[in-house]
N, C-alpha and C positions, 0 to 999 in steps of 0.2 A: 649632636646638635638637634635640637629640636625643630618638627615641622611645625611652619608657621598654617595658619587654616587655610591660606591661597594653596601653596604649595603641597597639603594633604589634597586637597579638589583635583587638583591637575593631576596629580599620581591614581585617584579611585577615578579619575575620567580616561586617561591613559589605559592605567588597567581594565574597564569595563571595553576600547575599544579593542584591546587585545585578544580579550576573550570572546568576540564577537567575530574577529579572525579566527581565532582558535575552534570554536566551532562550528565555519563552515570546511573545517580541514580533518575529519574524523579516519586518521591512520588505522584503524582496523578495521573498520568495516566502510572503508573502499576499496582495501585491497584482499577484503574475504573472497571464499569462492563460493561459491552453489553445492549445497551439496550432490547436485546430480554430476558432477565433473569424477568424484568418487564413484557412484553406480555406473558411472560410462566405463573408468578405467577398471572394475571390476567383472563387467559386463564383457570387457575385449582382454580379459586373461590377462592382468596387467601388462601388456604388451607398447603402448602406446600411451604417451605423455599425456597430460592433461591439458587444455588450451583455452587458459580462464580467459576470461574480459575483464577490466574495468574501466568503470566511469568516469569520463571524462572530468577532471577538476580544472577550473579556470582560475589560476593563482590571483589574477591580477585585485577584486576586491578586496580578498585578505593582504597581499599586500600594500594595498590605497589605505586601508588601515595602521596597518603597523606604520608607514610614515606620518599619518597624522599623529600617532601615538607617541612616537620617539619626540614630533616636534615638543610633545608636554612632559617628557622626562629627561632635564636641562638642569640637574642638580647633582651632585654626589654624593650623599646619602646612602646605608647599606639599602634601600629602600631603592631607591633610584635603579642602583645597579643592579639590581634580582629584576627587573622590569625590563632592567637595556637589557640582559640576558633570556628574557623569555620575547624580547621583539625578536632578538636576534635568532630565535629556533623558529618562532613563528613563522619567521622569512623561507627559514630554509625546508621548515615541513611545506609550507605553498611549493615551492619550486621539486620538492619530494615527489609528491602526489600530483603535480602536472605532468611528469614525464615516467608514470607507472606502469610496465610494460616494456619500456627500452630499457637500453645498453645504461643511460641515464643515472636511473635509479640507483644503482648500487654505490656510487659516489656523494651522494644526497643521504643515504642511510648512513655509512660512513660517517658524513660529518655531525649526523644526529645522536647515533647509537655510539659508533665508535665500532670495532671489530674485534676477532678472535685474537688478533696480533696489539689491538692498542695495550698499551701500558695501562697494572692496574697496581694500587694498593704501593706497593713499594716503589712504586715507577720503575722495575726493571721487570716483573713477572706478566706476564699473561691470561688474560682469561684462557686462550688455548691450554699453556702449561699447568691451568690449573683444572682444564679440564680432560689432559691427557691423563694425569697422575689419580684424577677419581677413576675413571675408565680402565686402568688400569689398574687401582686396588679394589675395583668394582667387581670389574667383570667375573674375578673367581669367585664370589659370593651370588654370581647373578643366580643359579638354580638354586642353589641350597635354601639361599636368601625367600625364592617365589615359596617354599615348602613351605615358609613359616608365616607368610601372608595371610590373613584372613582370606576366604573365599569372596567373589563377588556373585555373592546373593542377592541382590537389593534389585529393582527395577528401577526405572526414573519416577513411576508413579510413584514405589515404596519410598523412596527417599526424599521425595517431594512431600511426602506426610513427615517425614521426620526433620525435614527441615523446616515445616511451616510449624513446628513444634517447639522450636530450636529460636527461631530469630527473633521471635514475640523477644523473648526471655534476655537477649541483649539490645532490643533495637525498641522493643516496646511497640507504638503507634507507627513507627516510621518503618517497620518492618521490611525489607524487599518481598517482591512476590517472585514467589516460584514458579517456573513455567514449563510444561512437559513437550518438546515439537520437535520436528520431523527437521526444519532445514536449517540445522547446524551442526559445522566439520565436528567438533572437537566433540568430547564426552559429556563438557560443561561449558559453559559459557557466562560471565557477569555483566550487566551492564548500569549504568549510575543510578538503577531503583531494584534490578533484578536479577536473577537468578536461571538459566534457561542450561535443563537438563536434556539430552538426546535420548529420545523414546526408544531406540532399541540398544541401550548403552545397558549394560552392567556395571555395579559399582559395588564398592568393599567398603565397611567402617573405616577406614583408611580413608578412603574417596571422601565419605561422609566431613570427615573431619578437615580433611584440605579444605574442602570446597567455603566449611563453616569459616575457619584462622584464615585462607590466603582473600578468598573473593568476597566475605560477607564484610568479615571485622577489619580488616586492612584496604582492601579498593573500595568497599563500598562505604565503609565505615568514614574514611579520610573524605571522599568526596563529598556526603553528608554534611560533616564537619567544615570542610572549607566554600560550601556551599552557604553553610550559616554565616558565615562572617561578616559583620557588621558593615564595614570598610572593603576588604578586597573577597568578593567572593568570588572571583577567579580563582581562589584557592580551591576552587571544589572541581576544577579539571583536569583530567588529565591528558596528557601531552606531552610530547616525546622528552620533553626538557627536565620531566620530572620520574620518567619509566623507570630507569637504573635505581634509582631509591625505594623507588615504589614497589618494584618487583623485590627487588633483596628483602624489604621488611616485610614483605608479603611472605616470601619461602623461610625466610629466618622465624616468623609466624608459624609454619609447618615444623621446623624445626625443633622449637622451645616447646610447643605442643606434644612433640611426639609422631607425627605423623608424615614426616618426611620421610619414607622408607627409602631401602638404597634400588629400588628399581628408578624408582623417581627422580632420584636422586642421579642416578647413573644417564635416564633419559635427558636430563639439564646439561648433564656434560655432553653427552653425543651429540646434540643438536647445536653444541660449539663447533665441537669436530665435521659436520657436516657442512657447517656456512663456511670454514674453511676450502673444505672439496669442492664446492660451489664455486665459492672462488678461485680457485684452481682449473675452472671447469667441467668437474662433474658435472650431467645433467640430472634433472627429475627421477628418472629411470635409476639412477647409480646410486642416487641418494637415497631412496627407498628402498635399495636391494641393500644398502648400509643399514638402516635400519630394522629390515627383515631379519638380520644376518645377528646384527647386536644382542638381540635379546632374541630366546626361542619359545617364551611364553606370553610377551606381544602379537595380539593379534595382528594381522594386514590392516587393518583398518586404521589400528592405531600406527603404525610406519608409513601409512599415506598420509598419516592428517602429522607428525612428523615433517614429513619431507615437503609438505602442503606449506607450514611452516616457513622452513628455508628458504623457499623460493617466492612467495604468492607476493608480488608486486613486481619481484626483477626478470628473471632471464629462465623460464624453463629447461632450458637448451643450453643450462650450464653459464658462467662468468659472471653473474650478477643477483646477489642472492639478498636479501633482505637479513639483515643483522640484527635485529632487535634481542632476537633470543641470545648472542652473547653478551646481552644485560644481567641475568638472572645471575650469574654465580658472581659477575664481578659487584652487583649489587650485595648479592648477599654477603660476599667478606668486607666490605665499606661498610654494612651497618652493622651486623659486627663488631667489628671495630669501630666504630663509633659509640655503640652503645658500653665497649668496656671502655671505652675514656671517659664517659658520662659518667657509669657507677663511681668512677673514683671522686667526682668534685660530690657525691655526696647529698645532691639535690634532682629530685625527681620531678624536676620541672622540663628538665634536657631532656625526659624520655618521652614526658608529655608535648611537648613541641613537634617531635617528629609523627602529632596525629590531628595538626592543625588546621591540616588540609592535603593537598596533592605536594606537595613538596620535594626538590630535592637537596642532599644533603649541602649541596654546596649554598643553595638559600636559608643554611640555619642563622646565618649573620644576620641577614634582612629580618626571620621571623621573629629574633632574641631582639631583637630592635623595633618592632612594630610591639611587640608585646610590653616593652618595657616604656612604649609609650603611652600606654592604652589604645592599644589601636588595634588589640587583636581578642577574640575572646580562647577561652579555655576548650579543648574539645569536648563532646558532648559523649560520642561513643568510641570506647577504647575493645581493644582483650581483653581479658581477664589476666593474662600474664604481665600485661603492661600495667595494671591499675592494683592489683595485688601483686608485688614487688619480692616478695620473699623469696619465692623461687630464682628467678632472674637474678636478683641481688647475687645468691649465692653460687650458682652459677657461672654469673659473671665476675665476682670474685675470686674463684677456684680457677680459672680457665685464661684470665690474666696471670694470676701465678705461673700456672702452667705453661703458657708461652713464652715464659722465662726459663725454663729450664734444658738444657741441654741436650733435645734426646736423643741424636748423635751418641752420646758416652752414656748416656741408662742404657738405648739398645746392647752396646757391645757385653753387655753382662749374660744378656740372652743370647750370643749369636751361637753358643753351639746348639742349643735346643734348637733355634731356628734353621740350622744349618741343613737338615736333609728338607 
């Protein structure tokens, strides 16, 4: 059914006050830490937890929003419901990040993220189970695997020239800026214009290339794009409602690339296994002697910012850990899989959809519906894997096959070789 003009008005006024919610509610960087919380704990021989602060957030204006917002989405239309569906996380990242710090929080992540233990994909497996069985076909390749790594030669200033070299060439005028500084946990960091590298970080062509596929052409890329839209530029946020898709096409990005290596790879599953422990009780302290332990050519620095991860919103001291990071693998087998059902209808407009903006998969109904009304425009910056098609095609072609076939009865042809 088509909207009538009253009822488009009411849904771009809904949605513009959603998004008004939605950004005074910035999930990562209220619950980042300082980087001096790192030189303290390196400073005292890692002996001694870390003991962030964060900022107070006062949910109630966002949520004064989201109820005036719901009063103007009073239809059902796929349209309608991708709205009641982003009031309704709205609500619950406010009441998230009001009680960041307590016991609280991890029940609030929960209903955001979902956990190591929710159902994914087939609705009986696990992100844990799927990230025990990488970890354990990982781990025997983890040294052999680092030999064959490029070296990290690069500084932040070096790669900061090679990616201001780099983004012109897909992004043009709109380019993000690279930025070289001192107080941020992680090696890298993106945010909705930028780029922000850690000055005393070493990085590999490897790095190079993640940094280019997950943060430039996929997070920065989508916000860009659903930034521009005519009608809902809400689209151009991101927000815990849309992370699980975001992240998957982001590392599936790293993947179809090439440059997802299995340290990387391995490190996405530990960090499953970890929010588990957490949950279980682990503290700070355990969780980073876990990642010390995992890999023996991670520096400390990098198993603090790890274990920094796991925790930085809920419970240092163990039983309430922030869940976001078991998005990544359960995101990346949904799109995936999404994208081999696409190839088969034969029309690369379904792959084009998923860069329309900050989306996730469960609103491709709403967007195939906004779009087929004229309500939505075409994205502006894709990958190069997503807009030249031939790889992926065949790829995903090949790998549907193959998911058919039995490999239960092909191995046993090999078990005696395999046998010692």
């Amino acid at each position: 059914m088509a909207l009538s003009e009253n009822e488009l008005e009411k849904l771009k006024s809904a949605a513009e006050m959603l998004r008004t919610a939605e950004m005074r509610l910035p999930v990562l960087r209220t619950l980042s830490w300082d980087r001096s919380l790192a030189d303290t704990f390196f400073k005292n021989s890692e002996r001694e937890p870390p003991k962030p602060e964060y900022p107070k957030i006062d949910p109630d204006p966002s949520l004064e929003l989201v109820f005036h917002a719901r009063a103007q989405i009073d239809g059902d239309s796929e349209a309608h419901r991708w709205l009641k569906r982003f009031a309704d996380i709205t609500e619950e990242t406010a009441l998230l990040l009001s009680v960041a710090g307590t016991s609280m929080f991890h029940g609030h992540s929960r209903a955001l993220y979902g956990g190591p233990t929710s159902p994914i994909a087939d609705g009986k497996s696990t992100a844990l189970d799927l990230a025990l069985r990488l970890d354990q076909l990982l781990t025997d390749f983890d040294t052999p695997a680092s030999r064959l790594e490029p070296p990290e030669e690069l500084s932040a200033e070096e790669l900061k020239i090679r990616l201001d070299r780099q983004l012109p060439e897909h992004f043009g005028r709109d380019a993000p800026r690279v930025e070289v500084t001192h107080n941020v946990s992680a090696k890298a960091a993106a945010g909705r214009d930028y780029i922000k590298l850690r000055e005393d970080a070493r990085f590999s062509d490897v790095d190079e290339t993640q940094l280019l596929q997950h943060e430039a052409l996929v997070h920065i890329a989508t916000g860009m794009n659903g930034a521009a839209q005519p009608h809902f530029p809400v689209l151009g946020e991101a927000f815990p409602g849309n992370a699980r898709t975001q992240e998957g096409l982001a590392v599936f990005a790293e993947f179809i690339s090439g440059s997802l290596d299995p340290r990387r790879f391995k490190r996405l599953a530990d960090r499953v296994i970890a929010i588990s422990m957490s949950a279980e009780g682990a503290d700070f302290l355990e969780i980073y002697r876990f990642f010390r332990e995992q890999s023996e050519t991670d520096a400390p620095f990098e198993a603090f910012e790890s274990a920094r991860r796991v925790v930085r919103g809920g419970l240092v001291n163990g039983g309430g850990p922030f869940t976001k990071d078991s998005i990544y693998l359960q995101g990346l087998l949904e799109v995936h899989n999404y994208l081999r059902s696409a190839i088969r209808t034969g029309d690369a407009s379904f792959i084009r959809l998923l860069f329309v903006g900050k989306i996730d998969l469960e609103d491709l109904e709403a967007m195939k519906y906004l779009r087929d009304e004229g309500l939505l425009a075409e994205p502006k910056f894709m990958p190069p894997w997503a807009t030249d098609l031939r790889y992926l095609l065949s790829y995903l072609a090949y790998s549907t096959f193959l998911n058919e076939i039995d490999l239960k009865s092909v191995a046993q042809r090999y078990d005696a070789l395999f046998a010692d």
